[in-house]
C-alpha positions as CSV (number, residue, x, y, z in Angstrom):
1,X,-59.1,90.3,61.3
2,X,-59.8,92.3,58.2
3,X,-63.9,92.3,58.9
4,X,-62.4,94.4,62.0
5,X,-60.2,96.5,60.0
6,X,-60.7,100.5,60.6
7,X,-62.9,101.5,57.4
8,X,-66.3,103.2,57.0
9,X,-66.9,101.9,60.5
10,X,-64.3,102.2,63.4
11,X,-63.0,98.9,64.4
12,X,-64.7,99.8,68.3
13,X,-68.4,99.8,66.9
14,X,-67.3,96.7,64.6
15,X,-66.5,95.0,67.7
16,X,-69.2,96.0,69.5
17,X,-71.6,95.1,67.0
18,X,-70.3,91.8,66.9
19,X,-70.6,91.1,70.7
20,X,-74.1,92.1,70.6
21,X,-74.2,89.2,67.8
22,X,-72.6,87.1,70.3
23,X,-74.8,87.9,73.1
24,X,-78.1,87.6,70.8
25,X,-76.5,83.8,69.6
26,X,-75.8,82.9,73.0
27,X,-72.6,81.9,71.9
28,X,-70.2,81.6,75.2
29,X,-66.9,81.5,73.0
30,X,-67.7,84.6,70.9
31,X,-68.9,86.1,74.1
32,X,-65.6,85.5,75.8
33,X,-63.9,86.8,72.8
34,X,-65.4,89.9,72.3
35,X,-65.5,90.7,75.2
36,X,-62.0,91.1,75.4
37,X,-61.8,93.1,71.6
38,X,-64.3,95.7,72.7
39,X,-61.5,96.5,76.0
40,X,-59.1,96.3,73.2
41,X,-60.9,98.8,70.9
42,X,-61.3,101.0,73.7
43,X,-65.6,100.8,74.7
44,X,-66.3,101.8,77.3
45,X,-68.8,100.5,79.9
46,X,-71.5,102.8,79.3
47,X,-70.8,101.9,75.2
48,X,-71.7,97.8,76.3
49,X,-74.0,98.1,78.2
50,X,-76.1,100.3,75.7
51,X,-75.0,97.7,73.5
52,X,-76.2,94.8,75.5
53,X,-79.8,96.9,75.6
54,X,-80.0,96.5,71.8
55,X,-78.7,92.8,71.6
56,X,-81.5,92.2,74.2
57,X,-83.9,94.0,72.4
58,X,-83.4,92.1,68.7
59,X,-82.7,89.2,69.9
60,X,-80.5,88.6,67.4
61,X,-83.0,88.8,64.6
62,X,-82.6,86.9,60.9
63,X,-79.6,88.8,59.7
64,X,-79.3,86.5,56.5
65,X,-82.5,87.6,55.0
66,X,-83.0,91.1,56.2
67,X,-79.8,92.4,55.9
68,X,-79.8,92.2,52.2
69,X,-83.5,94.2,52.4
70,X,-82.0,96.2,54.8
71,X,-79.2,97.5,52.8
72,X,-81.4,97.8,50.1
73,X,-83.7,100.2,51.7
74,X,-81.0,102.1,53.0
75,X,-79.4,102.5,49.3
76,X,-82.7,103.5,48.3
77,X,-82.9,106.3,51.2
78,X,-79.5,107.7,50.7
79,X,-80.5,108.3,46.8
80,X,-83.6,109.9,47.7
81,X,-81.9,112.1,50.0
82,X,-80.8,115.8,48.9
83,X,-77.8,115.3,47.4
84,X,-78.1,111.5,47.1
């Protein structure tokens, strides 16, 4: 899947990002899924079940309308960073 993909991000914390999606949902099939790509990308135990903390933690959160605040907050933090 190119969402996946190796880019900025390796395709291991992609796919552990999107099982702690899964978890937060409570979506069994995306569970089941993931569970399998995050072997396949190589996490480790330790990496899940940090990641499960997290997913716990949010909750799952309202992605829709604070990731677009969120990446706009971080684009204004990297340009007030030195060399930004």
């Amino acid at each position: 899947m190119e969402a996946t993909a190796e880019g900025a991000l390796s395709t291991k914390v992609k796919e552990l990002i999107a099982f702690g999606i899964a978890i937060s949902v409570r979506c069994d099939g995306c569970i089941a899924h993931h569970s399998q790509a995050v072997v396949k990308a190589g996490a480790t135990r330790a990496e899940v079940a940090e990641m499960i903390g997290v997913a716990i933690l949010m909750g799952g959160g309202p992605a829709s309308v604070y990731g677009a605040e969120a990446l706009r907050a971080y684009d204004e933090a990297a340009s007030a960073a030195p060399g930004g």
